[in-house]
ROPA-259838 format. One line per field, with one value per residue (C-alpha): chain; x, y, z; residue number from 1. Coordinates in steps of 0.1 Angstrom, whole numbers, plus 5000, padded with zeros to 4 digits. Layout:
REM residues N
c (A ...);
X (X ...);
Y (Y ...);
Z (Z ...);
k (NUM ...);
END
This chain:
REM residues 478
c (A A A A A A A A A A A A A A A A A A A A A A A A A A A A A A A A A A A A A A A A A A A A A A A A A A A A A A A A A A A A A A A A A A A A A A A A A A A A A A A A A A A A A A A A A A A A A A A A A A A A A A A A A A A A A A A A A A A A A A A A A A A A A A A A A A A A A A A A A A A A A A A A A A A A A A A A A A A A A A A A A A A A A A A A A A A A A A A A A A A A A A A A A A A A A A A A A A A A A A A A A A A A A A A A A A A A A A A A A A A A A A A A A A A A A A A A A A A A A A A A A A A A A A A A A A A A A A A A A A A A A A A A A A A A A A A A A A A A A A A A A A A A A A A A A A A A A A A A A A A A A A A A A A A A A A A A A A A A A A A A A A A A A A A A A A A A A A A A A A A A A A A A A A A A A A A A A A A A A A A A A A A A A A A A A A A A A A A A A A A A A A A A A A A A A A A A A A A A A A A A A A A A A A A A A A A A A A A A A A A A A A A A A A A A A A A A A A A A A A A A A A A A A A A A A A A A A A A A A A A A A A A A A A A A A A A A A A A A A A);
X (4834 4871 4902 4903 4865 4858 4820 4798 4786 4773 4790 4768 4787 4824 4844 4864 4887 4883 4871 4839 4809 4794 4767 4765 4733 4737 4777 4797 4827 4849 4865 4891 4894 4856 4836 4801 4776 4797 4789 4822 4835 4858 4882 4885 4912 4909 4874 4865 4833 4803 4824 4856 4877 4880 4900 4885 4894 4871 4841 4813 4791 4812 4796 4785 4812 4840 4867 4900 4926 4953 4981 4991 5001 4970 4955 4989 5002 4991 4985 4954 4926 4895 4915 4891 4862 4855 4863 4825 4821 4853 4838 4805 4822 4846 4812 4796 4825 4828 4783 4783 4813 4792 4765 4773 4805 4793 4756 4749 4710 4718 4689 4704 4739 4759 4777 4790 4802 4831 4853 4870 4900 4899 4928 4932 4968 5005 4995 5018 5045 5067 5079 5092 5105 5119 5144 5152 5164 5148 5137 5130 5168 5191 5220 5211 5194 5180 5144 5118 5085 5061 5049 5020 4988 4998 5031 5069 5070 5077 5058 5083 5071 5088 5066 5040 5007 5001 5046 5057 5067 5103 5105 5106 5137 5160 5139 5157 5191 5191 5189 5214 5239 5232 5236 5267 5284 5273 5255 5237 5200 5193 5178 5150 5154 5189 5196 5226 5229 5229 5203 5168 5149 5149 5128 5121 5106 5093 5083 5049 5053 5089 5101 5128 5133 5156 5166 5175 5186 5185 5211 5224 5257 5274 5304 5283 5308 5306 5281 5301 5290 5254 5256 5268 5239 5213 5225 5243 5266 5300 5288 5282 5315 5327 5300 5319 5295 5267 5278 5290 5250 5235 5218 5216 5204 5197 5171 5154 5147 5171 5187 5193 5205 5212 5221 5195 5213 5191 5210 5184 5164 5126 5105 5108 5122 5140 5167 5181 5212 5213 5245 5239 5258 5247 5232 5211 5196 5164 5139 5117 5080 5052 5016 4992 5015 5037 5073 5082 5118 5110 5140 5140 5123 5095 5063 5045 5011 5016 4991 5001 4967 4940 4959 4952 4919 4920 4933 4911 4885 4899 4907 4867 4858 4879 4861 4889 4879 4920 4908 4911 4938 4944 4952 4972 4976 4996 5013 5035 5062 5036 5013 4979 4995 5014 4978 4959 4981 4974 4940 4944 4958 4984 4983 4999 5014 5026 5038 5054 5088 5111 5127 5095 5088 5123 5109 5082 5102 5120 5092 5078 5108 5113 5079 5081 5052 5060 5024 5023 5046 5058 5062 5069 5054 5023 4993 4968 5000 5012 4977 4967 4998 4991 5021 5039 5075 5086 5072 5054 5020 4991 4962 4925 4917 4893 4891 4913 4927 4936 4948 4959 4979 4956 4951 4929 4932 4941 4909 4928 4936 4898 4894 4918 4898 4868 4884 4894 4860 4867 4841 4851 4863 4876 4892 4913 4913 4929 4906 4866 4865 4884 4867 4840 4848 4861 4832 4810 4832 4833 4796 4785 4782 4762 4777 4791 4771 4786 4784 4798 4822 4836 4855 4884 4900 4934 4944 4922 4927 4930 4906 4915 4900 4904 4881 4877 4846 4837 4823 4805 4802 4762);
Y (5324 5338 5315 5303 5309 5284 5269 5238 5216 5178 5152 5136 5121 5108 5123 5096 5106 5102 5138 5147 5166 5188 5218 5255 5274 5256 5260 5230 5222 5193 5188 5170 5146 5141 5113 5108 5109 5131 5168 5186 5223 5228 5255 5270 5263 5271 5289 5294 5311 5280 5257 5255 5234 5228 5210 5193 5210 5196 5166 5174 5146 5114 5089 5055 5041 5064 5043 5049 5048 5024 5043 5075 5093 5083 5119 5134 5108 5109 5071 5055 5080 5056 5042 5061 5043 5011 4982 4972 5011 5009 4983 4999 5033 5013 4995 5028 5043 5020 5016 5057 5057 5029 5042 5082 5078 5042 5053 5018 5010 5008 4988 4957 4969 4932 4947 4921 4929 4937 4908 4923 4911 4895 4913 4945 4952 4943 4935 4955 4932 4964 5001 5028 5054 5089 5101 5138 5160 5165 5202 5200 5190 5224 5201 5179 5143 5119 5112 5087 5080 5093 5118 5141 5145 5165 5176 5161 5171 5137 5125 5109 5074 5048 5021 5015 4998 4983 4971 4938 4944 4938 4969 4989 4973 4977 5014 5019 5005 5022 5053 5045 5036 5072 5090 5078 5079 5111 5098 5128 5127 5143 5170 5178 5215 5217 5186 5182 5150 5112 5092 5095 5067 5030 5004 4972 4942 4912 4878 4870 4828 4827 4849 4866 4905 4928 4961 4984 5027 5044 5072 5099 5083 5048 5053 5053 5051 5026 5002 4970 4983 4988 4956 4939 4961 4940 4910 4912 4880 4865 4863 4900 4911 4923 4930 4959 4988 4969 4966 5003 5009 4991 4963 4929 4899 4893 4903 4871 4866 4892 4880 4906 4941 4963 4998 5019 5046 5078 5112 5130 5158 5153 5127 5100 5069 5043 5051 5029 5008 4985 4977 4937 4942 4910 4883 4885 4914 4896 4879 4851 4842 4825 4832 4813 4782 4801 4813 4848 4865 4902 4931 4964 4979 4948 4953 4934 4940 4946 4925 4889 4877 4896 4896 4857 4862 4890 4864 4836 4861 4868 4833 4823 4853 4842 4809 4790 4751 4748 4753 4789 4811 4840 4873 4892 4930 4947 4916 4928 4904 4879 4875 4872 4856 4825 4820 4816 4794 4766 4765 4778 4765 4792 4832 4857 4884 4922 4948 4978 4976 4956 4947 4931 4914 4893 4892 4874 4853 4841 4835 4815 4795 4788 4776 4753 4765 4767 4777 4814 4838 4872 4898 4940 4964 4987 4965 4989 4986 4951 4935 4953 4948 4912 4899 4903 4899 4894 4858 4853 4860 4869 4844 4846 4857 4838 4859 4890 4904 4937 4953 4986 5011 5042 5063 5029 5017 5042 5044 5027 4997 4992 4998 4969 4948 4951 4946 4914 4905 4877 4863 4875 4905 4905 4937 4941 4980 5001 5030 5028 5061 5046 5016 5028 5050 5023 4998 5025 5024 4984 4982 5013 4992 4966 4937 4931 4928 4937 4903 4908 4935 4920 4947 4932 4952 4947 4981 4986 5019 5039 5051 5024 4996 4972 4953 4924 4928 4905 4913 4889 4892 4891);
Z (5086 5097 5104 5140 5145 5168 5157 5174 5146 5145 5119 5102 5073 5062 5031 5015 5029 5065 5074 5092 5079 5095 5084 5104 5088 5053 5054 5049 5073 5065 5101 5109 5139 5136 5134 5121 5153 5171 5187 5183 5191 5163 5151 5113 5095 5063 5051 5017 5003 5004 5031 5051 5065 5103 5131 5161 5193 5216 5216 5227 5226 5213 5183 5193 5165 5184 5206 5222 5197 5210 5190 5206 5174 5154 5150 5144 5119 5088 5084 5103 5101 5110 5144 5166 5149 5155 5132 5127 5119 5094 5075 5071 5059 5031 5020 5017 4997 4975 4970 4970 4937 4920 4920 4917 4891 4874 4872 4885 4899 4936 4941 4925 4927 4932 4959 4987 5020 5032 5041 5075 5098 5129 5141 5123 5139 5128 5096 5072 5060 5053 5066 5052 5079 5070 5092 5099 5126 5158 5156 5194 5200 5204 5185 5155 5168 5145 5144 5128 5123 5099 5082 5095 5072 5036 5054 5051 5091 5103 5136 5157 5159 5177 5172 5146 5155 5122 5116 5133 5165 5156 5133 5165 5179 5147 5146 5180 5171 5138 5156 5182 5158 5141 5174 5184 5152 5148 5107 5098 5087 5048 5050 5023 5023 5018 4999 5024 5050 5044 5058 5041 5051 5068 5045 5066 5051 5066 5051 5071 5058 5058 5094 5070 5079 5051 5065 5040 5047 5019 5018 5000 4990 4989 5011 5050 5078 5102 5087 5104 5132 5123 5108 5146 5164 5145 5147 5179 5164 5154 5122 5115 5140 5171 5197 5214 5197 5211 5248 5245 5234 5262 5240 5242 5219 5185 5163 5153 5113 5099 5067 5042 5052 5021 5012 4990 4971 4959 4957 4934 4954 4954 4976 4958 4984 4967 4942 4912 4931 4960 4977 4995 5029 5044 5032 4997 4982 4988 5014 5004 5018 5005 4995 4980 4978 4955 4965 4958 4958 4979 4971 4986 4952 4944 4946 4974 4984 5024 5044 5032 5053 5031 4997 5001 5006 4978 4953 4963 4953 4920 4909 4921 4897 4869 4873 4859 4845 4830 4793 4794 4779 4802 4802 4833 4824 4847 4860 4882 4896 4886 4920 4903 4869 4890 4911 4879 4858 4884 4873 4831 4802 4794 4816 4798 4819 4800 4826 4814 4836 4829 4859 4876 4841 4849 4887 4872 4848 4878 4906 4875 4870 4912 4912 4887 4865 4828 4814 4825 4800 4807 4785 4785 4772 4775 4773 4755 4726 4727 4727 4696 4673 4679 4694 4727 4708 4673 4658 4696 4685 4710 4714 4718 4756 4774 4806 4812 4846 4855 4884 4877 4899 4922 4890 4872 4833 4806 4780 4752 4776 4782 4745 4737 4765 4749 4712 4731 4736 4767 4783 4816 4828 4868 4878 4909 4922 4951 4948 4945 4923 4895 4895 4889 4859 4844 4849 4835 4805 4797 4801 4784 4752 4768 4759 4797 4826 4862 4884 4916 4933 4966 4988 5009 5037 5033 5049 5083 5104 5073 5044 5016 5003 4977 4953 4931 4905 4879 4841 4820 4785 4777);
k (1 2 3 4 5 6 7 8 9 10 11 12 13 14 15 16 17 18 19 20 21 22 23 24 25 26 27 28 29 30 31 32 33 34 35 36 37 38 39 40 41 42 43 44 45 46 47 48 49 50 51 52 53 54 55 56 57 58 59 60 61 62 63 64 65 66 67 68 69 70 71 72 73 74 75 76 77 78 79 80 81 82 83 84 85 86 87 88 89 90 91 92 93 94 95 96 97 98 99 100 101 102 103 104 105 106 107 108 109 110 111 112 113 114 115 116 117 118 119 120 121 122 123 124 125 126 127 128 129 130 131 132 133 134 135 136 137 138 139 140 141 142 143 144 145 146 147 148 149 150 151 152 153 154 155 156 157 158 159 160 161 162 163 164 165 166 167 168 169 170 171 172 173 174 175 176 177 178 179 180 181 182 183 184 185 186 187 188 189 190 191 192 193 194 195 196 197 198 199 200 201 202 203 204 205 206 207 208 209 210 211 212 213 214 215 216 217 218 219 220 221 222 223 224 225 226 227 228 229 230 231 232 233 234 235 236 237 238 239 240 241 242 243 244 245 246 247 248 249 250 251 252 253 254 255 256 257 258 259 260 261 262 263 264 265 266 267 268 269 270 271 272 273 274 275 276 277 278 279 280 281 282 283 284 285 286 287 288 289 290 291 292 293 294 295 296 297 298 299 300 301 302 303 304 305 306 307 308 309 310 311 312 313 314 315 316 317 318 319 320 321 322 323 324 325 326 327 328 329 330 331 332 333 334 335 336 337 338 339 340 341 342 343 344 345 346 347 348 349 350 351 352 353 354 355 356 357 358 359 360 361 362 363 364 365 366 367 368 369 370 371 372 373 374 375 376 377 378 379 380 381 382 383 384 385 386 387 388 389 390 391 392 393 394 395 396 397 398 399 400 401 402 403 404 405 406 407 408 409 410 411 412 413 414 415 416 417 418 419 420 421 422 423 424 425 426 427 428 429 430 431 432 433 434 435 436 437 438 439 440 441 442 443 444 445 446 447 448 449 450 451 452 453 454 455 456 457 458 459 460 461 462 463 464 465 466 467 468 469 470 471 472 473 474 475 476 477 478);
END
């Protein structure tokens, strides 16, 4: 096969991914745009020797799970890849990603794999608590305009995006005043080839519990002109100054839960977002909201998982795995800010949290301290070192675990870490995990010796219209 051949194939299978797979005389195409079920004409992209890659042009015959996709950027951007499948269907192709890396990367008996199923949404919209939109230049526009949105699939081309199916619908609002307030003060966007410009991105955090929105730009440098003026086109108030910019921008009313507005400065090249210093503007540094009972202080850099509604049901699932009777002593390896850790000292003796940064070791410190609870303890430092030299800090020495947490970033544990899990020899094991391949590798290696059994592994869809999924799975010590 040649780039651009145009071929008819039917889909009969899903990458991880989100791509369709289709077969022409014993050739494999991964084709994008495809569903499985559907008939589709599709065009060569990129062909290699035993498959090639392909792009939908037209559908032929749709699939029975295919829908209109409410979002009109959703094959473009780079972000919901399932949103022409149906939610039902969604579901059923997380469940089989995550039964397919059990079973092919743990070498698990799928026959009495303890799989459960996936715990859904009832309305899988507006659920991310948080935004982070790049802004460039308008390549369309013959002089330089200011663009956002998101990024198209493996590019940095950003898809202009004015409001995001899966964002609060307030983040469109202060989207369109952001950018107002750029074009008529003439604030130019960075610009990632040249390194030259000022505006990178606009973060935007909400508080799901609490109503609080932070808006925070992250720019180039720390002198911006003009931010009162920004300042009074969000808030539209006495409090934050004149309204003259916003009558000269044709807007009218205030943005309802705003309470922190910030400055992010990063002037390093790369992609990397966020840089290391925030400059409070108005208001805190910080929003606040609440989950799982707890309080929890939110700043433009924390870590906060981004659909508030399914991380509760996430954690419930957790804490039922630990099976916590208050006797235990409890260890929370990569604690974070302290989520998990602050949910599981309301039902253990003591929870021990190590997290290698330091800053969201004192964000854990502190969300400890605001919520009153004086039995979890939070130290930094790599787990897979701390654990074995047998105490977290000089004369602080590190207790028998009774059950141990995890919940490792994307790439899963390191080996020593599992090494030191099982040197700790709990009697339970619950792992919390982004990414099903990982998981598994990792399950495969704690029960390789056979002294823990796999007990449950509940997938939770905390990120619907796109290919993730999380789990909780639970080890018990034979």
């Amino acid at each position: 096969m040649n780039k651009n051949d145009m071929i008819q194939t039917t889909i009969d299978d899903m990458t991880n991914e989100g791509e369709g797979i289709g077969h022409v005389d014993g050739f494999t195409l991964f084709v994008k745009d495809a569903l499985p079920g559907d008939i589709v004409e599709a065009r060569i992209t990129r062909p290699k020797k035993t498959y090639a890659y392909a792009r939908t042009e037209r559908i032929l015959v749709p699939s029975d799970d295919r829908c209109g996709a409410p979002c009109i950027n959703a094959r473009r951007c780079g972000g919901c890849r399932l949103q022409e499948m149906t939610y039902g269907a969604q579901l059923a192709f997380k469940e089989k990603k995550v039964r397919d890396a059990l079973t092919r990367i743990g070498g698990f008996d799928g026959e009495s794999l303890p799989l459960q199923h996936v715990i859904g949404m009832e309305t899988p919209f507006r659920y991310r608590n948080k935004a982070q939109y790049p802004i460039g230049n308008d390549a369309r526009s013959k002089s330089p305009s200011p663009v956002a949105g998101f990024y198209a699939g493996r590019t940095h081309s950003i898809i202009p995006v004015s409001d995001c199916l899966l964002a609060p619908e307030e983040y469109a609002d202060i989207l369109d005043r952001f950018l107002k307030w750029m074009n008529k003060y003439k604030i130019p966007a960075y610009d990632e080839t040249t390194g030259k410009g000022l505006v990178r991105h606009l973060l935007i955090r909400k508080g799901f519990s609490s109503g609080q929105i932070l808006v925070c730009p992250v720019v180039t440098r720390e002198k911006v002109p003009h931010m009162q003026e920004l300042l009074d086109l969000l808030h539209c108030s006495e409090q934050a100054g004149s309204p003259a910019c916003s009558e000269q921008i044709n807007i009218s009313g205030a943005i309802a839960g705003i309470r922190s507005v910030c400055l992010n400065v990063n002037s390093r090249r790369g992609n990397v977002i966020m840089g290391d210093k925030t400059i409070p503007l108005y208001g805190d540094p910080w929003i606040e909201d609440q989950l799982m009972g707890l309080t929890f202080r939110i700043s433009p850099r924390s870590f906060y998982q981004v659909n508030p509604a399914q991380t509760e049901v996430l954690y419930t699932r957790a804490l039922e795995a630990a099976a916590l009777t208050g006797s235990e002593v409890v260890y929370d390896l990569y604690c974070g800010i302290g989520t998990i850790s602050l949910c599981l000292a309301k039902e253990a003796r003591q929870v021990y949290g190590v997290e290698i940064v330091p800053d969201a070791v004192r964000d854990a410190r502190q969300n400890a301290e605001r919520n009153g609870i004086s039995n979890a303890h939070f130290y930094a430092g790599a787990a897979e070192e701390v654990v074995p030299r047998g105490y977290f800090e000089e004369n602080v020495p590190c207790p028998k675990a009774d059950v141990v947490v995890v919940d490792p970033p994307r790439k899963g544990c390191a080996e020593s870490l599992l090494t030191t899990i099982l040197q700790m020899n709990p009697s339970r094991i619950v792992y919390v995990s982004c990414d099903p391949a990982t998981l598994a590798r990792d399950l495969k290696y704690l029960c390789a010796g056979g002294t823990y059994r796999l007990d449950c592994v509940q997938p939770v869809d905390l990120f619907p219209q796109t290919t993730h999924v999380e789990n909780v799975a639970r080890l018990s010590r034979n």
